[in-house]
N, C-alpha and C positions, 0 to 999 in steps of 0.2 A: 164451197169452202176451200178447193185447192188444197197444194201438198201442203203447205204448211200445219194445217189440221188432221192428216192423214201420220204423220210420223210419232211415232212414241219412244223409238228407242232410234240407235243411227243405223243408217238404212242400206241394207246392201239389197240386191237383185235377187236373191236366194240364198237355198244352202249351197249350190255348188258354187255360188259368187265365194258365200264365206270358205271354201272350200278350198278353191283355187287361192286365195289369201292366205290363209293358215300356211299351205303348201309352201308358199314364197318364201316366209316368214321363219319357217320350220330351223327351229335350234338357232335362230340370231338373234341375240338378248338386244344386240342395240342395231337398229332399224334406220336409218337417214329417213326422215317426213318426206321428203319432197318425194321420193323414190316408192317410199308405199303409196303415197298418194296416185304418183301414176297408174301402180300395181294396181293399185283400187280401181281405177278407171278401166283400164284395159282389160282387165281379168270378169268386169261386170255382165260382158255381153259375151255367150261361146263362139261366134263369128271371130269377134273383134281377138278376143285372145288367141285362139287360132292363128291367127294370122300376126300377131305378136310373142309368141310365148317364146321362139328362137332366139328372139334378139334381148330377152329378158335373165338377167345373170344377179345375182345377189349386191345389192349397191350399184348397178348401171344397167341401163338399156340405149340400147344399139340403135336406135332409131333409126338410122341411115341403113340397117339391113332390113327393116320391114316395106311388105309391097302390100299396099292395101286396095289392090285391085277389086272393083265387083262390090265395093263396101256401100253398105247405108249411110245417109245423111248422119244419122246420129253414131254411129258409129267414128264414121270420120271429125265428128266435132269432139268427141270423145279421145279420140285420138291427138287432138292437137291441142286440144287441154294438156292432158299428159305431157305432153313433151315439150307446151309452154312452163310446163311447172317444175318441169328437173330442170329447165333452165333460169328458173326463177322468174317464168312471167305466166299471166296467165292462157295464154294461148288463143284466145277468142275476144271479140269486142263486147262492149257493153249491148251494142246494136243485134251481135249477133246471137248473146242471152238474151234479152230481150222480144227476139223477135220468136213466138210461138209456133209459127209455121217451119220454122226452122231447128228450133231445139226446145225439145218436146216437153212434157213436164216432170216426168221419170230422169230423164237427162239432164236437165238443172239439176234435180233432187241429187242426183249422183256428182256433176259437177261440183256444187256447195259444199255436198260433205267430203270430196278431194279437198277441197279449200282447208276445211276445218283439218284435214290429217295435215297437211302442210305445213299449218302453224301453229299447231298444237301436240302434234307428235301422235303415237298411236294408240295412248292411254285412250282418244277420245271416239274408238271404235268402240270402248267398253260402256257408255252413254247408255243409260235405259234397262242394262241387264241387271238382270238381281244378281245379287251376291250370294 
């Protein structure tokens, strides 16, 4: 069936994924998409954000201070999603979505819903919860 049949609400990696999010977020009514987007990406996996959480400031990230030594495959596609999208692109090919052996299906899933916070803002984290 694949992810597309697996998703019911929008999808984060856990509670400390949403956890690490909220934190970000904490007390800023108005949020830039592109910027949570990355958040979302980077804060998904505790490796990955480890090794970015420094260079992450409310409205910008420093990308030029992160060293991402030692890092997984997914991790580093993760990473350049993110920082294709605070610069308004997406950071990876269609080849490189694409290709399974390379980015995983967890990792799309997470990629797609950065997409979706990008150009829809961050109402569309709330997707699937009750009221």
């Amino acid at each position: 069936m694949g992810i597309a049949g697996q998703v019911r609400a929008f999808y984060f990696e856990g509670q400390l994924h949403i956890a690490r999010m909220l934190r970000m977020t904490q007390g800023d009514e108005t949020v830039d998409s592109r910027w949570l987007a990355a958040v979302y990406l980077l804060s998904s996996h505790a490796s990955l954000w480890q090794k970015t959480l420094a260079a992450v400031t409310p409205g910008r990230i420093a990308f030029e201070r992160v060293r991402l030594d030692n890092t997984t495959v997914q991790d580093y596609v993760l990473y350049r999603v993110a920082k294709g999208l605070c610069s308004g692109m997406l950071g990876a090919t269609s080849e490189e979505l694409a290709d399974p052996e390379l980015v995983s299906d967890d990792t799309l899933l997470l990629i797609l819903c950065a997409a979706l916070i990008a150009r829809y803002g961050p109402e569309v984290t709330n997707i699937g919860r009750a009221e």
